[in-house]
C-alpha positions in Angstrom: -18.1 7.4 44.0 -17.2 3.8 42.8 -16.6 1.2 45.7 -13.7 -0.7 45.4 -15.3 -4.0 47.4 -18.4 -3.2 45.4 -16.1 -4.0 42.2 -14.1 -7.1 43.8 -17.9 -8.2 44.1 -18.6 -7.7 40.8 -15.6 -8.8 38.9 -16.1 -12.4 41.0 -19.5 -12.7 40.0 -18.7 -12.0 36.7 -15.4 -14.7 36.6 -18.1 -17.1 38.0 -21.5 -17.0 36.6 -22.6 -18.0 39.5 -23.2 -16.1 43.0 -22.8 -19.5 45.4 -19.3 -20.1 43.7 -18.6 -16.2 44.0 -19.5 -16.1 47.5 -17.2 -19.1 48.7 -14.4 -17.7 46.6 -14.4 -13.8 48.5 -15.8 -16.1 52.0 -18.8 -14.6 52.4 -22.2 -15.4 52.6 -25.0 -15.3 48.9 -27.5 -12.9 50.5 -24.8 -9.7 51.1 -22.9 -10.6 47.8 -26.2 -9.9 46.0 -27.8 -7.3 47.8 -23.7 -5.6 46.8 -24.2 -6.2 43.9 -28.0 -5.2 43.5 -26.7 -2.0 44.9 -23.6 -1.1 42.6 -26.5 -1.2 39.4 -28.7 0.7 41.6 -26.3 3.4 41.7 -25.0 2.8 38.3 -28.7 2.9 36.5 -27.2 -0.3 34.7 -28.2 -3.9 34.5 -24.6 -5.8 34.8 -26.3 -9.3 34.6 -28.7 -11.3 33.0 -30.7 -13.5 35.6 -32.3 -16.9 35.8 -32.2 -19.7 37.9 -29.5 -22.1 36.2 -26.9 -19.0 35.9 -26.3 -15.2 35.6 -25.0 -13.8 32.9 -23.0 -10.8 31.9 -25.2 -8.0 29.8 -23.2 -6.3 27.2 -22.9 -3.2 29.0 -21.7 -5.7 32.3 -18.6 -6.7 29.8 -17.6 -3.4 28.9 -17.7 -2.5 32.9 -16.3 -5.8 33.5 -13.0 -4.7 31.4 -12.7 -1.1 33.1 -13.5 -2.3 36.3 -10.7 -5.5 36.1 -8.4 -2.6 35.0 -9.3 -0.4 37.5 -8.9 -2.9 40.4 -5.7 -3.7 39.3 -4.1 -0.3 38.9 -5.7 0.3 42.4 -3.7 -2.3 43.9 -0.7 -1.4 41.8 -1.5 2.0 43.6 -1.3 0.2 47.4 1.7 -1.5 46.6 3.7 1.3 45.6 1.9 3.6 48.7 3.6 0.4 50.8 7.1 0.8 49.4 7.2 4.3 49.5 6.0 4.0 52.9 9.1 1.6 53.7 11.5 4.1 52.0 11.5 2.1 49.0 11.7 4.2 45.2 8.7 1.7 43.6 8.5 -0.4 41.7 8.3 -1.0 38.0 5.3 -2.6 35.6 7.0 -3.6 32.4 4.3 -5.0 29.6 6.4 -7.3 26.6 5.8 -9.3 23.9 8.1 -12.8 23.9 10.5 -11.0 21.2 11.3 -8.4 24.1 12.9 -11.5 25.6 13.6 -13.3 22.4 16.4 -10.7 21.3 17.8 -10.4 24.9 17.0 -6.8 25.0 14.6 -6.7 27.7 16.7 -9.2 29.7 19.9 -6.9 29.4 18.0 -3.7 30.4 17.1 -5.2 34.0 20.2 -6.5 34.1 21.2 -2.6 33.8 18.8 -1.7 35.8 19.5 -4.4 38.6 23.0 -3.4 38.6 22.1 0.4 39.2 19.3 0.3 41.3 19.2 -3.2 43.0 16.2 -2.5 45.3 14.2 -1.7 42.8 10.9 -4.2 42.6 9.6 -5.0 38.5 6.7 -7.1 37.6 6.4 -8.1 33.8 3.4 -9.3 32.0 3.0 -10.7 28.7 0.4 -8.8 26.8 -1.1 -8.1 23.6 0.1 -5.0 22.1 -3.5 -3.5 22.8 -3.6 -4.7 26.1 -0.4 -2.8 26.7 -1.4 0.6 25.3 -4.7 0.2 27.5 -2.2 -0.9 30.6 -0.4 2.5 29.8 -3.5 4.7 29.5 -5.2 3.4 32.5 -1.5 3.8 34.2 -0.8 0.0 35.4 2.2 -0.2 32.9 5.3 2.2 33.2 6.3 1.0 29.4 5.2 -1.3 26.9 7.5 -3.3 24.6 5.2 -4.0 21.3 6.0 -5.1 18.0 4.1 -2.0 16.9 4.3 1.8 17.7 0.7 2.9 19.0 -1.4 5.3 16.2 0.3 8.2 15.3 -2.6 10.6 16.3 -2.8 9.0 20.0 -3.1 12.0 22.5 -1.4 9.8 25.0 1.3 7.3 24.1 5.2 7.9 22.9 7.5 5.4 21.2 10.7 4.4 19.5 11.7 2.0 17.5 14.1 0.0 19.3 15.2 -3.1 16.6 14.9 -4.4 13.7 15.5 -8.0 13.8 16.0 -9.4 10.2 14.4 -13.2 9.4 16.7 -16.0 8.3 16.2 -19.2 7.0 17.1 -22.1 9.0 17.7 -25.3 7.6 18.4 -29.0 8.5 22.0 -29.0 7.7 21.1 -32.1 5.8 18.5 -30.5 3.8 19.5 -30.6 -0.3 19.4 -26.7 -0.2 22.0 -26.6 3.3 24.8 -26.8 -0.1 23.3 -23.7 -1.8 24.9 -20.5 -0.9 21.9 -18.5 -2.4 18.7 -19.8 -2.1 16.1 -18.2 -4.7 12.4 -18.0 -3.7 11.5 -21.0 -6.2 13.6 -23.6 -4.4 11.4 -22.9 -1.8 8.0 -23.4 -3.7 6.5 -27.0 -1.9 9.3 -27.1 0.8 7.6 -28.6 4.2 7.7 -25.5 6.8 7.2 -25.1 10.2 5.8 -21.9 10.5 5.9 -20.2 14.2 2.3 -19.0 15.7 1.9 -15.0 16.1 -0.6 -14.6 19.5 -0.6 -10.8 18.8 -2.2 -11.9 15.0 -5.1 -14.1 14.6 -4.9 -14.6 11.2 -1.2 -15.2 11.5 -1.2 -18.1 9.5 -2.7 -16.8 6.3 -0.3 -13.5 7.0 2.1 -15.9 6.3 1.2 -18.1 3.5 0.5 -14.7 1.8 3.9 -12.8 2.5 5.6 -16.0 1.4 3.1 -16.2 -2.1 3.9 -12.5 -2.5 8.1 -13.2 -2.8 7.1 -16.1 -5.6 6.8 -19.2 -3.1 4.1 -21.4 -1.5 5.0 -23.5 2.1 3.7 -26.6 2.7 3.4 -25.8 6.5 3.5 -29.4 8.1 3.9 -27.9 11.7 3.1 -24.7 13.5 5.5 -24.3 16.8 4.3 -21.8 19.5 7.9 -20.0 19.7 10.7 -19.5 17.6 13.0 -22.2 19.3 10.5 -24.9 19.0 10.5 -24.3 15.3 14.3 -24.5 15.7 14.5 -27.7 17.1 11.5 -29.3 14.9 14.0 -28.1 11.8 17.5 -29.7 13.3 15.6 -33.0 14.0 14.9 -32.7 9.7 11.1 -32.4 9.9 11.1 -28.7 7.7 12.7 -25.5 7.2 11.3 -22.4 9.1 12.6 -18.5 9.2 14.2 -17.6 12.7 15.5 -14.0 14.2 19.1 -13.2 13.6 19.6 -12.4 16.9 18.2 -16.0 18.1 21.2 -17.3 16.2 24.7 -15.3 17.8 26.3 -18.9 17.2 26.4 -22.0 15.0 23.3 -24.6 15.6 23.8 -28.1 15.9 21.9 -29.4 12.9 21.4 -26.0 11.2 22.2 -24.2 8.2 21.5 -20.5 7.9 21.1 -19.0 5.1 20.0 -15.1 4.5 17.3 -14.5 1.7 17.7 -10.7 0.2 14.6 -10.5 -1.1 12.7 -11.1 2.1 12.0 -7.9 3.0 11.0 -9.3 6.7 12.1 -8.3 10.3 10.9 -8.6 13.5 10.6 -4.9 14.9 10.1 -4.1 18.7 9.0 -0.6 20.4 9.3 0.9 23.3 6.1 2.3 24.1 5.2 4.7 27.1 2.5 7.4 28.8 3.8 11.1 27.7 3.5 12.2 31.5 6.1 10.8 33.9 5.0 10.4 37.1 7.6 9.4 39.1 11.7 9.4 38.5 12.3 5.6 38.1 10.3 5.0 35.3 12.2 7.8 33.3 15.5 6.0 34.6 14.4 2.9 33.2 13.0 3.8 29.8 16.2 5.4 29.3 18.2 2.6 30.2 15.9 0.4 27.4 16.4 3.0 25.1 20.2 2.7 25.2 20.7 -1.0 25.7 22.2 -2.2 22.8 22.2 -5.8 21.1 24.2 -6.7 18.0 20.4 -6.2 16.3 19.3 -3.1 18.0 18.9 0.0 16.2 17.9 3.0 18.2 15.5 6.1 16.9 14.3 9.1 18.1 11.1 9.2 19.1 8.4 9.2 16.0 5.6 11.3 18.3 
């Protein structure tokens, strides 16, 4: 049986690369921090760390355990928390994973306000994830539902989702730009335009995603700047300095300093899922993926489940 202080230990260590730094940041002494962790690879048959006298290391078996075990420890205290409120005669709490279009296109914002409307007590924590990170939250049962901007594999034994929106891309414009006068803008009078193109965290090649969707519809952008969120990019294209695509449902309203124009033969949208665990294990999470499964935004369109 895995000790939980064994794996605080560890996961310290591991942050630190160094037991001295460890030690001061659990307060407690070098000698039993090692001799912990000496013991948890004694009764794991695994070196965890590489050794020498300037620093230890991580082995690559110690970063695989290092990712279960930080995954572990935090569903564990997940676990207390919820023991605590249930304990107080509280329902639980909620553990919400999202990617920043979940907030983008208000739907994730509207569905606690929902939710906070109905249940008022009820304590949620969000986090901003990776859509792999979320799927791993949900199989290791820290996260009641993920929001992604994919649905998990098709074949996965564990997860569920729907598609929740399609969010369609528009150009945005200075309104003093020579094109803010066209009423249909062809792929060629983009060809050379300077763009600010908006980074993708959940895509590390993002950038050459882009340049290639855009060569694909008959176009190449000059990308001048790259903005790290859709309203940056916004703002960079009122003040004049490019032309960059933006969500329909970041634009309910005219934009001072913006044109928008819609291009037909993009065939581009931002998509959002809700994503969850096939067991339910407790009544509010059910409440609440329902309730994000019926809010409703002027972009939203809601499916049944694909698996």
């Amino acid at each position: 049986m895995l000790d939980l202080r064994q794996l605080r230990y560890f996961v310290a260590v591991a942050e630190e690369e160094h037991v001295g730094r460890a030690a001061e940041r659990l307060h407690i002494s070098q000698s039993p921090l090692s001799r912990q962790i000496a013991q948890l690879e004694k009764n794991l048959g695994l070196a965890l760390f590489e050794r020498s006298q300037q620093r230890i290391r991580l082995t690559s078996d110690g970063h695989v355990f290092l990712t279960e075990a930080t995954a572990l420890l935090r569903h564990a205290s997940r676990l207390e928390n919820l023991g605590r409120r249930l304990g107080r005669g509280e329902e639980g709490g909620l553990c919400i994973g999202y990617v920043s279009d979940a907030m983008h296109t208000g739907l994730l914002p509207e569905a606690l306000r929902t939710l906070n409307g109905e249940r008022p007590g009820i304590h949620v924590a969000l986090y901003d994830l990776t859509a792999h990170e979320q799927f791993e939250g949900l199989r290791q049962r820290s996260l009641d539902i993920a929001l992604v901007p994919q649905a998990p594999p098709q074949d996965d034994p564990d997860l569920r989702s729907t598609l929740l929106l399609e969010d369609p891309m528009l150009l945005a414009l200075p309104s003093t730009h020579q094109l803010a006068t066209t009423h249909e803008v062809r792929p060629e009078d983009l060809d050379g335009q300077p763009w600010i193109a908006v980074q993708d965290k959940q895509q590390p090649a993002w950038r050459d995603d882009f340049i290639a969707a855009c060569t694909t519809t008959g176009f190449t952008p000059d990308i001048r700047y790259e903005a790290p969120e859709p309203l940056t990019a916004l703002g960079l294209a009122a003040s004049g300095l490019g032309i960059t695509l933006i969500q329909r449902s970041m634009l309910p309203g005219p934009k001072p300093g913006i044109t928008v124009r819609e291009l037909p033969w993009l065939q581009h949208s931002v998509r959002l899922w809700a994503t969850w665990h096939h067991t339910d294990l407790r009544p509010i999470v059910t409440t609440f993926r329902n309730t994000i499964l019926t809010t409703t935004t002027t972009t939203t369109t809601t499916h049944k489940p694909t698996h």
